[in-house]
C-alpha positions as CSV (number, residue, x, y, z in Angstrom):
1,X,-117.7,66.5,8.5
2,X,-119.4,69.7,9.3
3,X,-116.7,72.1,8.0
4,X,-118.6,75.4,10.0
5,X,-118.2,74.2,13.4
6,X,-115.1,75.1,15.3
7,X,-113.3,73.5,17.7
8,X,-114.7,74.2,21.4
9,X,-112.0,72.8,23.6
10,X,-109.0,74.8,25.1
11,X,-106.0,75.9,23.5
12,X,-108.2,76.1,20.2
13,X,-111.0,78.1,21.8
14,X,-110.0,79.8,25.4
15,X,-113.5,80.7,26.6
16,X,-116.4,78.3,25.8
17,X,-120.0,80.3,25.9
18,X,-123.2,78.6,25.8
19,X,-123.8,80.6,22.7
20,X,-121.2,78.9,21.1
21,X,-122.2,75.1,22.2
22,X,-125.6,76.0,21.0
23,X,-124.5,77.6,17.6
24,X,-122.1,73.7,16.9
25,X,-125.2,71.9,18.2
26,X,-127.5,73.5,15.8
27,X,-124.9,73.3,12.6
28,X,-125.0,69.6,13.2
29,X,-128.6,68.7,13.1
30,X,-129.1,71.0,10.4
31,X,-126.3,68.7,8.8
32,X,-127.5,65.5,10.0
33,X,-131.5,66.2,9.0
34,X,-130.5,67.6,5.4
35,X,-132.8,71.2,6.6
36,X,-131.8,74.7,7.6
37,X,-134.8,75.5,8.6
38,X,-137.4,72.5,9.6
39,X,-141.2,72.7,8.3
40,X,-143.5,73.6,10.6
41,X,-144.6,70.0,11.1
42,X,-140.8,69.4,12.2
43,X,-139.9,71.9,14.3
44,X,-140.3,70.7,17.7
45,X,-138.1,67.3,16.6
46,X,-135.8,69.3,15.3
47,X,-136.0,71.7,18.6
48,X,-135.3,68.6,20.8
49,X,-132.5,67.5,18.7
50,X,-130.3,70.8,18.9
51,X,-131.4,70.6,23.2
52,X,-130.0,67.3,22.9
53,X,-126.7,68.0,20.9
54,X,-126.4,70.9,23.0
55,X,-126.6,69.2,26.3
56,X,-124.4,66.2,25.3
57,X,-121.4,68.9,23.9
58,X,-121.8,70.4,27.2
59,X,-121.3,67.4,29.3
60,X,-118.2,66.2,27.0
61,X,-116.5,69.7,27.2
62,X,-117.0,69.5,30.7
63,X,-115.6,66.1,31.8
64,X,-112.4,66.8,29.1
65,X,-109.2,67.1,30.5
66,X,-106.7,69.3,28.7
67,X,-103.0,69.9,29.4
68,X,-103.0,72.4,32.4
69,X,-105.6,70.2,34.0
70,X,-108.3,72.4,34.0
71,X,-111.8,71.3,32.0
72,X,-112.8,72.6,28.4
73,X,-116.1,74.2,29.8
74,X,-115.1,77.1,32.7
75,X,-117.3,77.5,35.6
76,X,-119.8,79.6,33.7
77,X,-121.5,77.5,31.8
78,X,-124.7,76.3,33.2
């Protein structure tokens, strides 16, 4: 479990920013590939990993339903 990355869903976070989707997305690969900052040689895997995390946290907060009805991603978010 990666301990550093907060809940992103309504009531436990009101307003979801990219920033923040981005900032969990990027804990988790660092987690996952056991670097905090990839070698050179790794950096664009590593790049396309935290775009892919990012994208797929996106696309779940947005098709969640929480009590109230309304999704976990506002209207802002790209």
């Amino acid at each position: 479990m990666c301990r550093s990355i907060k809940t992103l869903r309504p009531p436990m976070t009101p307003e979801v920013t990219e920033d923040d989707i981005r900032a969990a997305a990027l804990q988790y690969v660092r987690k996952v590939s056991g670097f905090r900052a990839p070698a050179a040689h790794n950096r664009e895997v590593f790049d396309e990993a935290v775009d892919a995390v990012t994208a797929a946290t996106r696309d779940l907060l947005g098709g969640l339903q929480v009590r109230g009805g309304r999704s976990a991603v506002g209207d802002g978010a790209p």
